[in-house]
py3Dmol code that shows the C-alpha trace and the ligand (Angstrom):
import py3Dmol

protein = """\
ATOM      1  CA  UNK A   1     -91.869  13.839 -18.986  1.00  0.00           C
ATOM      2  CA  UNK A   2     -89.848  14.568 -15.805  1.00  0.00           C
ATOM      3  CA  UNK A   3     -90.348  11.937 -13.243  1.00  0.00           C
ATOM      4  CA  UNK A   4     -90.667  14.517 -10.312  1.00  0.00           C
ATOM      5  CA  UNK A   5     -91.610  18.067 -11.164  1.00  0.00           C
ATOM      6  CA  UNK A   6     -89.050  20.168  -8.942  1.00  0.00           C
ATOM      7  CA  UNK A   7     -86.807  22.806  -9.729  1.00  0.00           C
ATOM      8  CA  UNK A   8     -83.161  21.760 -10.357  1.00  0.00           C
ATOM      9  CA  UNK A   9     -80.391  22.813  -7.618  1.00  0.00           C
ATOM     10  CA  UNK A  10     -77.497  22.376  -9.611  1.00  0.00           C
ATOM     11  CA  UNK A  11     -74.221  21.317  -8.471  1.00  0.00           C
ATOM     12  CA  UNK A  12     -73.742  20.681  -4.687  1.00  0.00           C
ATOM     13  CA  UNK A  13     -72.176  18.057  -2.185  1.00  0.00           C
ATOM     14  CA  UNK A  14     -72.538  15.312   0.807  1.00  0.00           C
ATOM     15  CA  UNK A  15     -72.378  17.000   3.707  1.00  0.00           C
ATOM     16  CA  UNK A  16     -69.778  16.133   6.344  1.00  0.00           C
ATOM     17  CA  UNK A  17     -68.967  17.325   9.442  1.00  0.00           C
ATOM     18  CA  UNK A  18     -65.169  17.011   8.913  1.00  0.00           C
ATOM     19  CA  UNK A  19     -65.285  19.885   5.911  1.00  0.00           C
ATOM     20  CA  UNK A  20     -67.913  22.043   7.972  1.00  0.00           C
ATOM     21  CA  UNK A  21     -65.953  25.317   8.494  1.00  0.00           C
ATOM     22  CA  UNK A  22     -64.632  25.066   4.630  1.00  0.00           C
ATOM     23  CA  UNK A  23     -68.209  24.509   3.085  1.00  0.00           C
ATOM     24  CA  UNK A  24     -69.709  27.783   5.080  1.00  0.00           C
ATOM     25  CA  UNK A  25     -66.065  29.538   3.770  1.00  0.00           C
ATOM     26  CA  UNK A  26     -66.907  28.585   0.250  1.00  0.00           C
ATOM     27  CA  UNK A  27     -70.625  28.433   0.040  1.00  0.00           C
ATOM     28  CA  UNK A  28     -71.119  30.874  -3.188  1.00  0.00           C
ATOM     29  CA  UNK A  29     -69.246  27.822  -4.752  1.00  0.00           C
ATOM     30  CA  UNK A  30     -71.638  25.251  -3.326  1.00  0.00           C
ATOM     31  CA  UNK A  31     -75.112  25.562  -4.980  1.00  0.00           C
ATOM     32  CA  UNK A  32     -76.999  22.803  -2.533  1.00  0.00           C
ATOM     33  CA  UNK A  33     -75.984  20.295   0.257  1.00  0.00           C
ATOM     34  CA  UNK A  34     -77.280  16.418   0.537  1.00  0.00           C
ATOM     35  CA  UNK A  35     -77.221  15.570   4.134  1.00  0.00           C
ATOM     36  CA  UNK A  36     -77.150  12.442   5.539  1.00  0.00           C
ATOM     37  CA  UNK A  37     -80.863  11.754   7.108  1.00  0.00           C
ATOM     38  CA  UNK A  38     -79.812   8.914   9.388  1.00  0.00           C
ATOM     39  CA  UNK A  39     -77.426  11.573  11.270  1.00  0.00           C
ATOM     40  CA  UNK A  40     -80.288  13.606  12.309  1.00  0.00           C
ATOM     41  CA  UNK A  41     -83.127  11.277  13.201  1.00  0.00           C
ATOM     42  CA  UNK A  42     -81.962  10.727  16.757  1.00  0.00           C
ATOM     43  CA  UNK A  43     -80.028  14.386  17.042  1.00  0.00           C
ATOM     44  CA  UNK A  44     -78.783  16.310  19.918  1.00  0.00           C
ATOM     45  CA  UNK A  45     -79.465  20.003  19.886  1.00  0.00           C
ATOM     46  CA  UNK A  46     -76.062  20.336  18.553  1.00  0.00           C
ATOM     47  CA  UNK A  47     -76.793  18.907  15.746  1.00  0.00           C
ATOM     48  CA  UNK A  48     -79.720  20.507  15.043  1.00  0.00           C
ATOM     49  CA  UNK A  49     -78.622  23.630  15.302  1.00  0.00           C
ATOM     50  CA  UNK A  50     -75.848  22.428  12.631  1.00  0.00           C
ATOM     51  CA  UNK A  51     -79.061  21.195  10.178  1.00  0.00           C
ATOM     52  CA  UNK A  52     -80.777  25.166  10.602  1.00  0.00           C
ATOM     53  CA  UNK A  53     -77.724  26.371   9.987  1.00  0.00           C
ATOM     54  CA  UNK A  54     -77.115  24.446   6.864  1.00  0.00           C
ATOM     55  CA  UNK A  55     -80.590  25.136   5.709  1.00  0.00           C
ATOM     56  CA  UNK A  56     -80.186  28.636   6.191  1.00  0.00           C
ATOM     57  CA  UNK A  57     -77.372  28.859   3.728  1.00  0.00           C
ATOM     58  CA  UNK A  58     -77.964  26.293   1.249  1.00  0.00           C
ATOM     59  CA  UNK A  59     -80.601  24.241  -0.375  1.00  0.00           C
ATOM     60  CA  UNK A  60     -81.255  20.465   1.101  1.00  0.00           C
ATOM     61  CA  UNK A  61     -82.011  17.569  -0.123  1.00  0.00           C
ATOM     62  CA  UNK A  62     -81.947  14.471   2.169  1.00  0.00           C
ATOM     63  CA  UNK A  63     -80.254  10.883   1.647  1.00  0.00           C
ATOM     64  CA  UNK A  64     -81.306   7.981   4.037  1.00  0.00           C
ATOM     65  CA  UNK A  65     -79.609   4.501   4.711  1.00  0.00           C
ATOM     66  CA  UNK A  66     -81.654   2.927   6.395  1.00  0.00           C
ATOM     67  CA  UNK A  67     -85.300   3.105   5.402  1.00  0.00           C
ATOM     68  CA  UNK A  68     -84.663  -0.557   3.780  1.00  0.00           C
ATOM     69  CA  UNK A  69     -87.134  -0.036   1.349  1.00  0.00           C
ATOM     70  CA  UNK A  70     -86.314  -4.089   0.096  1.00  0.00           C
ATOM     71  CA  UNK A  71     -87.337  -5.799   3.341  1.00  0.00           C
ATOM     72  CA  UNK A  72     -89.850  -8.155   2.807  1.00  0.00           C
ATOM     73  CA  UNK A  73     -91.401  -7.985   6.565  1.00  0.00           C
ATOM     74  CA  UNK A  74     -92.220  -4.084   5.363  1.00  0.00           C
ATOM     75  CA  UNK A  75     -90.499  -0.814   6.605  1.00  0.00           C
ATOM     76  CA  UNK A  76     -89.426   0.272  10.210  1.00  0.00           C
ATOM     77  CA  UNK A  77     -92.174   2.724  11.283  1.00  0.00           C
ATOM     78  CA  UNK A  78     -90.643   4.048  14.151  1.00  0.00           C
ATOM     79  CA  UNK A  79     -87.813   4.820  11.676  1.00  0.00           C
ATOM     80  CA  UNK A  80     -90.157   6.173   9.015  1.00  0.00           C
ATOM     81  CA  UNK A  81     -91.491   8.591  11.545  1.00  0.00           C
ATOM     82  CA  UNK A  82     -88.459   9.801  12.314  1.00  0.00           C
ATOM     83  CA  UNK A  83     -87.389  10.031   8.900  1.00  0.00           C
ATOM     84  CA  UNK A  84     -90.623  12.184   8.308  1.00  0.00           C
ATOM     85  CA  UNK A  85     -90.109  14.242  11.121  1.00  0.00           C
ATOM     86  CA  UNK A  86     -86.339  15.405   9.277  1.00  0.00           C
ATOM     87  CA  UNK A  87     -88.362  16.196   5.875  1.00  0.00           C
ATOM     88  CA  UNK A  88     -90.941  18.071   7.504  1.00  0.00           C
ATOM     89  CA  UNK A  89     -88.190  20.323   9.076  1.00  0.00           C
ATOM     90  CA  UNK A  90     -86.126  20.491   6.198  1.00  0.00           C
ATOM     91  CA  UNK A  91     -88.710  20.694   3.414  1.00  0.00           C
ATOM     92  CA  UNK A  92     -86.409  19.565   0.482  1.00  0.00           C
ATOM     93  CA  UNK A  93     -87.585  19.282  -3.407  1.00  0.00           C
ATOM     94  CA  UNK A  94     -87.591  15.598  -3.013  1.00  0.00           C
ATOM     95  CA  UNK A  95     -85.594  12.792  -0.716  1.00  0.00           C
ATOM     96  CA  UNK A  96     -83.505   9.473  -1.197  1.00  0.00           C
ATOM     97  CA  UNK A  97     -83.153   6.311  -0.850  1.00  0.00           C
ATOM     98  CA  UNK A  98     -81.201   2.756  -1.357  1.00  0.00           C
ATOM     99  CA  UNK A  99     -82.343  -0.088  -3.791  1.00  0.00           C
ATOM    100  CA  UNK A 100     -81.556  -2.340  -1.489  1.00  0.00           C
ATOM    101  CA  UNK A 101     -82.407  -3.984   1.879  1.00  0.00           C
ATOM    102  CA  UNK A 102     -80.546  -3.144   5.073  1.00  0.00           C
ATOM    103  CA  UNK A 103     -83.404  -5.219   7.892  1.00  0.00           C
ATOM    104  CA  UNK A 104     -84.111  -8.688   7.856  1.00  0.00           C
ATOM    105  CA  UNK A 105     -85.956 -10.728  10.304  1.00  0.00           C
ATOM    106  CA  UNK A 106     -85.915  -7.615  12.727  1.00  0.00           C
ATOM    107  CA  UNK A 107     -81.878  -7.388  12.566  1.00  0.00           C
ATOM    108  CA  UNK A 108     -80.174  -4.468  11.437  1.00  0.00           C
ATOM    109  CA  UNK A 109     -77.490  -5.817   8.718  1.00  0.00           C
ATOM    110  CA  UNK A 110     -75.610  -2.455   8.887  1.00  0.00           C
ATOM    111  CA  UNK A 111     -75.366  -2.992   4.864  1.00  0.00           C
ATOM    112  CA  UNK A 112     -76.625  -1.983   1.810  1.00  0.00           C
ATOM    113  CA  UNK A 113     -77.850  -5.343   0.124  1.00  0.00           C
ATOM    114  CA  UNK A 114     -78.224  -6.028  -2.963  1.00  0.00           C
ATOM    115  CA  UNK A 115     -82.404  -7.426  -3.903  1.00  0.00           C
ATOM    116  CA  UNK A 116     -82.370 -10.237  -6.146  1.00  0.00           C
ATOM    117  CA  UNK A 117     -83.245  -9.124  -9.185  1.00  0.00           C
ATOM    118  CA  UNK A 118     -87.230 -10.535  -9.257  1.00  0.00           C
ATOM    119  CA  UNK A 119     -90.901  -9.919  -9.937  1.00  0.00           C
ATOM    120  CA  UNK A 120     -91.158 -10.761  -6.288  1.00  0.00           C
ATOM    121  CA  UNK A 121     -88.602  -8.337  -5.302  1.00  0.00           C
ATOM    122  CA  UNK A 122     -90.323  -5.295  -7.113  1.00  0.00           C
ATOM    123  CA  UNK A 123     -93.817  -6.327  -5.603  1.00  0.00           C
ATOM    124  CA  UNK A 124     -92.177  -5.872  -2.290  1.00  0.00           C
ATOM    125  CA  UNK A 125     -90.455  -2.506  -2.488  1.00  0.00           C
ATOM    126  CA  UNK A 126     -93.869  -1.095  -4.414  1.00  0.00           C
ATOM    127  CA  UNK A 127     -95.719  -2.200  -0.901  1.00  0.00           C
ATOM    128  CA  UNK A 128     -93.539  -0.420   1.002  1.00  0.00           C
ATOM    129  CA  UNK A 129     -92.986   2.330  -1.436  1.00  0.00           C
ATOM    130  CA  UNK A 130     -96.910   2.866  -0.690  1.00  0.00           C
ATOM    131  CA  UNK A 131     -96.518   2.614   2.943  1.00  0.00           C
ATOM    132  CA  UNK A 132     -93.705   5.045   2.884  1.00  0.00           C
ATOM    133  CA  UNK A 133     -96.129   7.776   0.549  1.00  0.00           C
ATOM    134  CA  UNK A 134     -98.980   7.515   3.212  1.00  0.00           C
ATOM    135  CA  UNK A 135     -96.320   8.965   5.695  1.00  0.00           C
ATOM    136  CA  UNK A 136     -94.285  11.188   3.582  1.00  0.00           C
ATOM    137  CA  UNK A 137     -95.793  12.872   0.518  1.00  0.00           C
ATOM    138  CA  UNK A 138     -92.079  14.765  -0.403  1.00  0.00           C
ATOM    139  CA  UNK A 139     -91.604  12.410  -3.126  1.00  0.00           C
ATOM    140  CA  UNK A 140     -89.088   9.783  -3.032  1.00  0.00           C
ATOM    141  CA  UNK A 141     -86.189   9.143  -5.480  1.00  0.00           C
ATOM    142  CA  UNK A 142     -84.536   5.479  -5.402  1.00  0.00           C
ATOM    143  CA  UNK A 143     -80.396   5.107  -5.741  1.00  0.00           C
ATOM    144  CA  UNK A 144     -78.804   1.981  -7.896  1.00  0.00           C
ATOM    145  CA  UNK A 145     -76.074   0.337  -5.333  1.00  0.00           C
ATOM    146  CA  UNK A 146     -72.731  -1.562  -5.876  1.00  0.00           C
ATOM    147  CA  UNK A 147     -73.458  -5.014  -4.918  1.00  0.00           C
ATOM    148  CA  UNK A 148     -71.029  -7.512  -3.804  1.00  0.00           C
ATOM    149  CA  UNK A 149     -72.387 -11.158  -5.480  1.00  0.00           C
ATOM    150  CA  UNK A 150     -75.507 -11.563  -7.406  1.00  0.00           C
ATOM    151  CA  UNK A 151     -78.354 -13.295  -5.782  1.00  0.00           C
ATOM    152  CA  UNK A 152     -78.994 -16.348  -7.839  1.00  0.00           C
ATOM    153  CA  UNK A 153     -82.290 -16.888  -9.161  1.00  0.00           C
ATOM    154  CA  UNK A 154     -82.120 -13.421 -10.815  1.00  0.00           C
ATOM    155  CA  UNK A 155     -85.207 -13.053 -13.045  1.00  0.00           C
ATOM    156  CA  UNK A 156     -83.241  -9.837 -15.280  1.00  0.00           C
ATOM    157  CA  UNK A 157     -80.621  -7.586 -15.084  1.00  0.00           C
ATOM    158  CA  UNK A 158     -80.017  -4.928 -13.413  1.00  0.00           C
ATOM    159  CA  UNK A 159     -81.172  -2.157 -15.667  1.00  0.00           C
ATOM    160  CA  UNK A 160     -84.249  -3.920 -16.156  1.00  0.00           C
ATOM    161  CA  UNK A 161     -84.974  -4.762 -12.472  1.00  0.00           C
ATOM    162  CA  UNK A 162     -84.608  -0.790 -11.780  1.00  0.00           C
ATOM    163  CA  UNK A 163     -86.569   0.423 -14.561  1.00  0.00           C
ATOM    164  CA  UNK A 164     -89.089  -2.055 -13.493  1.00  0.00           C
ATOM    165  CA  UNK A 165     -88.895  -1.037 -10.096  1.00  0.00           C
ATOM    166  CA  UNK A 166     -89.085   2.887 -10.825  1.00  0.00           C
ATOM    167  CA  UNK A 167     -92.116   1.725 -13.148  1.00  0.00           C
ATOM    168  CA  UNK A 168     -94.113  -0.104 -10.416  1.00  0.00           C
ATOM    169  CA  UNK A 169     -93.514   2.673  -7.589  1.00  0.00           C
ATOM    170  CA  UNK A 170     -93.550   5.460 -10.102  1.00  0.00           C
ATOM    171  CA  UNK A 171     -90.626   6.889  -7.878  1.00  0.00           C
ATOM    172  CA  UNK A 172     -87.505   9.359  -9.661  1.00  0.00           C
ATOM    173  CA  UNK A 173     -83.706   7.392  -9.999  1.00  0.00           C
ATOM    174  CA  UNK A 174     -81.337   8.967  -8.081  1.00  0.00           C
ATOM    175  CA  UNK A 175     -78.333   7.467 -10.326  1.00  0.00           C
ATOM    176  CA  UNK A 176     -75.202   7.374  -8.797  1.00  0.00           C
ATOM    177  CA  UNK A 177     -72.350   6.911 -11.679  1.00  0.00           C
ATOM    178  CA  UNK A 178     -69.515   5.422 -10.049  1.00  0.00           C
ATOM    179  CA  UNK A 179     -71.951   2.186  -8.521  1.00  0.00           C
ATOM    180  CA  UNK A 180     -72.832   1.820 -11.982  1.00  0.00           C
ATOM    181  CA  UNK A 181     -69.331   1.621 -13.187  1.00  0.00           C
ATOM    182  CA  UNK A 182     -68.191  -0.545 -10.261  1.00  0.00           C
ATOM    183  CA  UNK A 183     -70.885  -3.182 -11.065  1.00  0.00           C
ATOM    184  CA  UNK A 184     -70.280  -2.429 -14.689  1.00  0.00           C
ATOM    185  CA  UNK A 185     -66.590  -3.220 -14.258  1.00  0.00           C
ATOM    186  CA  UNK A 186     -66.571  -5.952 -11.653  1.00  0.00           C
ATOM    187  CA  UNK A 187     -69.165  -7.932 -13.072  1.00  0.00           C
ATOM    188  CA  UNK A 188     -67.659  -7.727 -16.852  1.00  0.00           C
ATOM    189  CA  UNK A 189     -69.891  -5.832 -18.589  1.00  0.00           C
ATOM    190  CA  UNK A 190     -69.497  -1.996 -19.870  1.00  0.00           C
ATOM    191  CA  UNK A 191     -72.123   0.322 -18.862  1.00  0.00           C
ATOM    192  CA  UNK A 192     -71.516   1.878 -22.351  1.00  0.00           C
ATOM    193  CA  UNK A 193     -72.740  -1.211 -23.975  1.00  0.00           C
ATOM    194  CA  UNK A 194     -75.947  -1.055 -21.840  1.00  0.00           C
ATOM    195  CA  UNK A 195     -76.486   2.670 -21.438  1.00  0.00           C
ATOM    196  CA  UNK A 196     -79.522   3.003 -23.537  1.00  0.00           C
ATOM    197  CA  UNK A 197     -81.259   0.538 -21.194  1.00  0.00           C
ATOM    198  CA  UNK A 198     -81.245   2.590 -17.812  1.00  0.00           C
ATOM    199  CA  UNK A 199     -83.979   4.276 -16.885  1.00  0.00           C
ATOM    200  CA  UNK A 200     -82.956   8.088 -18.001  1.00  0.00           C
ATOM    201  CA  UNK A 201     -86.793   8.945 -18.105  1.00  0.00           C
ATOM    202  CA  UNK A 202     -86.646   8.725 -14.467  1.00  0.00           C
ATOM    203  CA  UNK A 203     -83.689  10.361 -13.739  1.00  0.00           C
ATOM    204  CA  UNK A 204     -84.246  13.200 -11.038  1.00  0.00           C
ATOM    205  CA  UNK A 205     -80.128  13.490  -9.130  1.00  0.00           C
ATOM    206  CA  UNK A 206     -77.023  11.836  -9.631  1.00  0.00           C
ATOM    207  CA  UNK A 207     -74.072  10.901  -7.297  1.00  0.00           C
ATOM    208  CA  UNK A 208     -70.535  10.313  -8.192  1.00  0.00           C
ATOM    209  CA  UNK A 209     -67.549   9.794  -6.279  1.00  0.00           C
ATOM    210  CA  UNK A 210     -63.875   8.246  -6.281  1.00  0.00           C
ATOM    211  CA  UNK A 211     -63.035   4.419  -5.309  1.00  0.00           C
ATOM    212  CA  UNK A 212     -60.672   2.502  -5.166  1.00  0.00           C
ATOM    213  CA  UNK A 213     -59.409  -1.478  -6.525  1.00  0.00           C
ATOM    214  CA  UNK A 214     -58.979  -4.228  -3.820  1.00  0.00           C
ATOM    215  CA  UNK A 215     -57.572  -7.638  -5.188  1.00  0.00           C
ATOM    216  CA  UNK A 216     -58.592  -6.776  -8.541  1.00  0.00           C
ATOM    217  CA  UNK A 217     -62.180  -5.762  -7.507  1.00  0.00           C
ATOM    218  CA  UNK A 218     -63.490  -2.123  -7.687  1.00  0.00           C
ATOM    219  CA  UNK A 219     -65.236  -0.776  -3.987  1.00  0.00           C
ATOM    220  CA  UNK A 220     -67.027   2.121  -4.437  1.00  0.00           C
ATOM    221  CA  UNK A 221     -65.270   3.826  -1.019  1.00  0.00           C
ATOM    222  CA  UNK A 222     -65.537   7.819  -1.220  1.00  0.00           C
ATOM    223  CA  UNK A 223     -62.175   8.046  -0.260  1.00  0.00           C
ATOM    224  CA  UNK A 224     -60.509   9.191  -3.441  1.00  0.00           C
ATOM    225  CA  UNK A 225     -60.741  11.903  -6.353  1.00  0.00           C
ATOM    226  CA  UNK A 226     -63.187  10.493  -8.940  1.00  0.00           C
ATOM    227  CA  UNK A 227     -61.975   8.479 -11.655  1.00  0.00           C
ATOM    228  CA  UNK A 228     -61.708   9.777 -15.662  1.00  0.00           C
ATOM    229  CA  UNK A 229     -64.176   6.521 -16.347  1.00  0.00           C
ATOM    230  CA  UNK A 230     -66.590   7.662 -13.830  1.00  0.00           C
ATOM    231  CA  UNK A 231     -66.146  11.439 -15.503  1.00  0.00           C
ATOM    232  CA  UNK A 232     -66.613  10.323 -18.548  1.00  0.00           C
ATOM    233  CA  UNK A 233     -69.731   8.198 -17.666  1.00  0.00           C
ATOM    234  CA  UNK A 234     -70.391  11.473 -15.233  1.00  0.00           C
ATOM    235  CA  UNK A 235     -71.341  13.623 -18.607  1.00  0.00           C
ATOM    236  CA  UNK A 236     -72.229  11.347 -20.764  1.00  0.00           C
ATOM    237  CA  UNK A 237     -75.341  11.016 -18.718  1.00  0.00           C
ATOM    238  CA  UNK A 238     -75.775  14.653 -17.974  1.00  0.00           C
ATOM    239  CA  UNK A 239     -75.829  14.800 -21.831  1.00  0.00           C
ATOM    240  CA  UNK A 240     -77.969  12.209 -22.150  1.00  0.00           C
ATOM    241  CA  UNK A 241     -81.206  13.287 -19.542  1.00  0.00           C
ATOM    242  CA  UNK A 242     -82.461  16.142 -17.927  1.00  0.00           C
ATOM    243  CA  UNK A 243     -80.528  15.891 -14.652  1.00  0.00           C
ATOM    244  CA  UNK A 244     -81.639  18.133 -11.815  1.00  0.00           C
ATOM    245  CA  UNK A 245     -78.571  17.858  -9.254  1.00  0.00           C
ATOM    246  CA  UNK A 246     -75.795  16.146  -8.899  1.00  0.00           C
ATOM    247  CA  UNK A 247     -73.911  15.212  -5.849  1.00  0.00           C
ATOM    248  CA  UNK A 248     -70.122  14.689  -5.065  1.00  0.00           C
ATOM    249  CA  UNK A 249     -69.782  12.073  -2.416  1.00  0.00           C
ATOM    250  CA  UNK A 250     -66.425  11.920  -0.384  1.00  0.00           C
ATOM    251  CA  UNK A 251     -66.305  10.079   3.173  1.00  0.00           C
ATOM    252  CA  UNK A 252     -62.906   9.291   4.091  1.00  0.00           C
ATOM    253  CA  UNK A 253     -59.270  10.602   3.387  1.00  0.00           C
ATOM    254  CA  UNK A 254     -60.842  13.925   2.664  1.00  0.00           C
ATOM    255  CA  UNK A 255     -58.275  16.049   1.209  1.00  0.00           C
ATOM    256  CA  UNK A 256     -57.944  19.866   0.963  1.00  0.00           C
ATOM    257  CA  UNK A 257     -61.832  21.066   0.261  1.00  0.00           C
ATOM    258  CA  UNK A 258     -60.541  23.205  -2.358  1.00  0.00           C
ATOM    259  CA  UNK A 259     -60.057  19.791  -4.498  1.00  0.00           C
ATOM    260  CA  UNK A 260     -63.669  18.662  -3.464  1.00  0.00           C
ATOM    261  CA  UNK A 261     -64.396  22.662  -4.752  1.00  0.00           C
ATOM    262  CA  UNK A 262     -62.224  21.822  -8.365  1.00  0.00           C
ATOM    263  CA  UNK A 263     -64.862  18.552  -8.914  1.00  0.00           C
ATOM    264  CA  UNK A 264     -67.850  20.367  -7.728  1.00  0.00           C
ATOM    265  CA  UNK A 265     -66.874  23.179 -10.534  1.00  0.00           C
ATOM    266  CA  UNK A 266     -66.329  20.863 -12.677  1.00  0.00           C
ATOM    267  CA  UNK A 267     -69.661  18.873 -12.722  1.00  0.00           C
ATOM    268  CA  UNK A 268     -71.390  21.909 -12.875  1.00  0.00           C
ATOM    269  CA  UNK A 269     -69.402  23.081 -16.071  1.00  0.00           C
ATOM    270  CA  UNK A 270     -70.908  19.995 -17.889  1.00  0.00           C
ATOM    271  CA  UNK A 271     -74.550  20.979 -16.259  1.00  0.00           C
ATOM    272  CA  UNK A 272     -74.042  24.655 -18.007  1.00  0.00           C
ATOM    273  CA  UNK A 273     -72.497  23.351 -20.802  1.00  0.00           C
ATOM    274  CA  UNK A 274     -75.871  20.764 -21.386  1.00  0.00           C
ATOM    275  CA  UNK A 275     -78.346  23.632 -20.170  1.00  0.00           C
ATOM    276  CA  UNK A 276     -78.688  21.661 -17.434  1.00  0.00           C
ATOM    277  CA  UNK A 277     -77.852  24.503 -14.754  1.00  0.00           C
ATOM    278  CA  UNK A 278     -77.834  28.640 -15.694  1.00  0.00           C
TER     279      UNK A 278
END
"""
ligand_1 = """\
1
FE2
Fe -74.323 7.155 -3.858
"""
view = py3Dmol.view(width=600, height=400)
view.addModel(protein, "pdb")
view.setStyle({"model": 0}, {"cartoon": {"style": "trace"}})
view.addModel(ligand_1, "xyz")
view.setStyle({"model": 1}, {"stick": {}})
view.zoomTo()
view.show()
């Protein structure tokens, strides 16, 4: 059974500012934007004329950074509002989120940090999973990050501690295939050898994107085209589960869009090719 029951939007991209004028040139070749939520919480009316305009054109789905849906001491509800106040306009299928924690004692981190991988961990994000439903009732799909070192006293791996987590919060996976192959990679193990034991069940959108290797240690940093091994990952999962969307994501050194058009293409090719997408 599908973890969220939403139609699928096919084959679409981050937004960012710095491709705006190319992305309205080329939007029959764009099937849906993500936008960034955090750059519209506080927005000037600039920018909210730039979100109706993008919503007028394209189907939205929203990605946040900094709900911290990890943080032990519960979730910002000043932020949550906020964050609720960008759904209501927006009204997408469904909205993201980071496995991770980003507050801690009332200090921003500016981060994406990894949870250890515990019983006590998934209690926590299930609270404020619930906390986050009595505010927003779009429903919520959780993203798999890259992280850095392992927090000792692990209680299970990572595929288990997601599944787990998905499980307890009954929230969708938003899987992003290049983290997975980063973690996969720097952390010695091969996501092939381990693919049956994600959660595909709960697979709603995917993200993937290009990185790059720093003293001999993948970072998963937007900034380049997307690697064959994160392709070939790329469709083996949209072979594998009923995928709804996927997402290029590309932050920095953001070459001519007509490349970033070429990738989009070609992830949708292996949506129409699965029966993914029409
Ligand atoms: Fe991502």
């Amino acid at each position: 059974m599908a973890a969220i029951d939403a139609p699928a939007l096919g084959s679409g991209i981050g937004y960012r500012p710095q491709f705006r004028a190319d992305l309205f040139a080329h939007r029959d070749q764009i099937d849906f934007v993500e936008i960034i939520a955090d750059h519209y919480l506080d927005a000037s009316k600039e920018k909210l004329d730039e979100l109706e305009l993008l919503k007028s054109h394209f189907p939205l789905v929203a990605h946040g950074l900094d709900l911290s849906i990890g943080s032990a001491e519960g979730v910002d509800s000043r932020y949550l509002d906020k964050v609720a106040a960008l759904i209501e306009r927006i009204d997408p299928p469904w909205w993201s989120e980071h496995l991770c924690f980003t507050r801690a004692g009332g200090v921003c981190i500016g981060h994406l940090a990894s949870l250890p991988y515990t019983q006590e961990a998934i209690d926590v994000v299930a609270r404020n999973v619930e906390f986050v439903r009595r505010r927003i009732k779009t429903p919520l799909i959780l993203e798999n990050i890259t992280c850095v070192v392992r927090i000792p006293g692990g209680e299970m791996d990572e595929p288990e501690f997601l599944s787990r987590t998905l499980e307890a919060t009954g929230c969708g996976w938003l899987c992003d295939v290049a983290n997975m192959h980063v973690n996969a990679m720097n952390f010695g193990m091969g996501p092939e050898g381990e693919f049956e034991c994600w959660p595909w069940d709960r697979l709603v959108q995917m993200h993937y994107a290009g990185g790059r290797e720093r003293n001999g240690v993948l970072i998963d940093s937007h900034d380049a085209a997307t690697s064959e091994a994160v392709w070939t990952l790329h469709d083996r999962v949209v072979a594998h589960a009923p995928v709804k969307a996927v997402v290029l994501e590309r932050d920095e050194r953001i070459p001519p869009f007509s490349e970033l058009i070429d990738e989009v293409a070609r992830a949708r090719m292996t949506m129409v090719e699965n029966g993914r997408w029409r």
